[in-house]
C-alpha positions in Angstrom: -20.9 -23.9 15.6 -18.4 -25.1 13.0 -15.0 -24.7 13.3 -13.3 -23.3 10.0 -10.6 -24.4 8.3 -7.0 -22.1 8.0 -6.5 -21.3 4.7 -3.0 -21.6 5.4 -1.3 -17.5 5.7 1.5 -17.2 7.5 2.5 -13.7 6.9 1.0 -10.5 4.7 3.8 -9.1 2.8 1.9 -6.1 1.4 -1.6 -4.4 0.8 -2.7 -2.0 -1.9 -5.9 0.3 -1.1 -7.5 2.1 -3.2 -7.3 5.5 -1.9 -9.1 8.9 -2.8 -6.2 11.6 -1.6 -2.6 10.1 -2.0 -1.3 13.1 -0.3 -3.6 12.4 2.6 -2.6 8.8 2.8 1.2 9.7 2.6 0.6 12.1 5.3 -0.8 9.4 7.5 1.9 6.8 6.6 5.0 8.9 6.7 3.9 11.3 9.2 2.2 9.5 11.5 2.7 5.5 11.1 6.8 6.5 10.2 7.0 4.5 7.2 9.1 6.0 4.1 7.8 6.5 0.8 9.8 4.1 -1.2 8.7 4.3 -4.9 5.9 6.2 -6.7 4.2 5.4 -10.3 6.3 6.8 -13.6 4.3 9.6 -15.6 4.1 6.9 -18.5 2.6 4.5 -16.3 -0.1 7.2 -14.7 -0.7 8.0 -18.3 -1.2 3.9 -19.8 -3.2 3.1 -16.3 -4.6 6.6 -15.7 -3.4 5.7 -12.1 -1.4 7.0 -9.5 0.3 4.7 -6.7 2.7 5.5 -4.2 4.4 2.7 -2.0 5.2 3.0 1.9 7.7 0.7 3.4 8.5 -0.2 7.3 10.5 -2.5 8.1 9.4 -5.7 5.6 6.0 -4.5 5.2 5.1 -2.8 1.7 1.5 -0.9 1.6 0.7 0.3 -1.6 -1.6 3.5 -2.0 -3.5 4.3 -5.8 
């Protein structure tokens, strides 16, 4: 079998998933994982996007929830 090459990653500073219940996901991350909820989207910006996102940070890992 071939090897493959590394495309080179070092370190994931952050994901964003696409998520169906925020308030699901931010009970997972904050309840059960301990990470904080450090920002959520402005009104304006839920209105211009018609999205919602919420971040969760731990230590210097961001995940990003919409």
């Amino acid at each position: 079998m071939a090897t493959l090459e590394s495309l080179g990653i070092k370190r994931i500073e952050g994901i964003h998933y696409y998520v169906y219940d925020l308030d699901r996901s931010r009970r997972f991350y904050c309840d059960l994982m301990d990470f904080t909820e450090s920002w959520r989207s402005s009104p304006e910006l839920e209105k211009a996007g018609r999205q919602r996102s919420v971040a969760f940070t731990a230590g210097n890992i961001d995940i990003v929830c919409s």
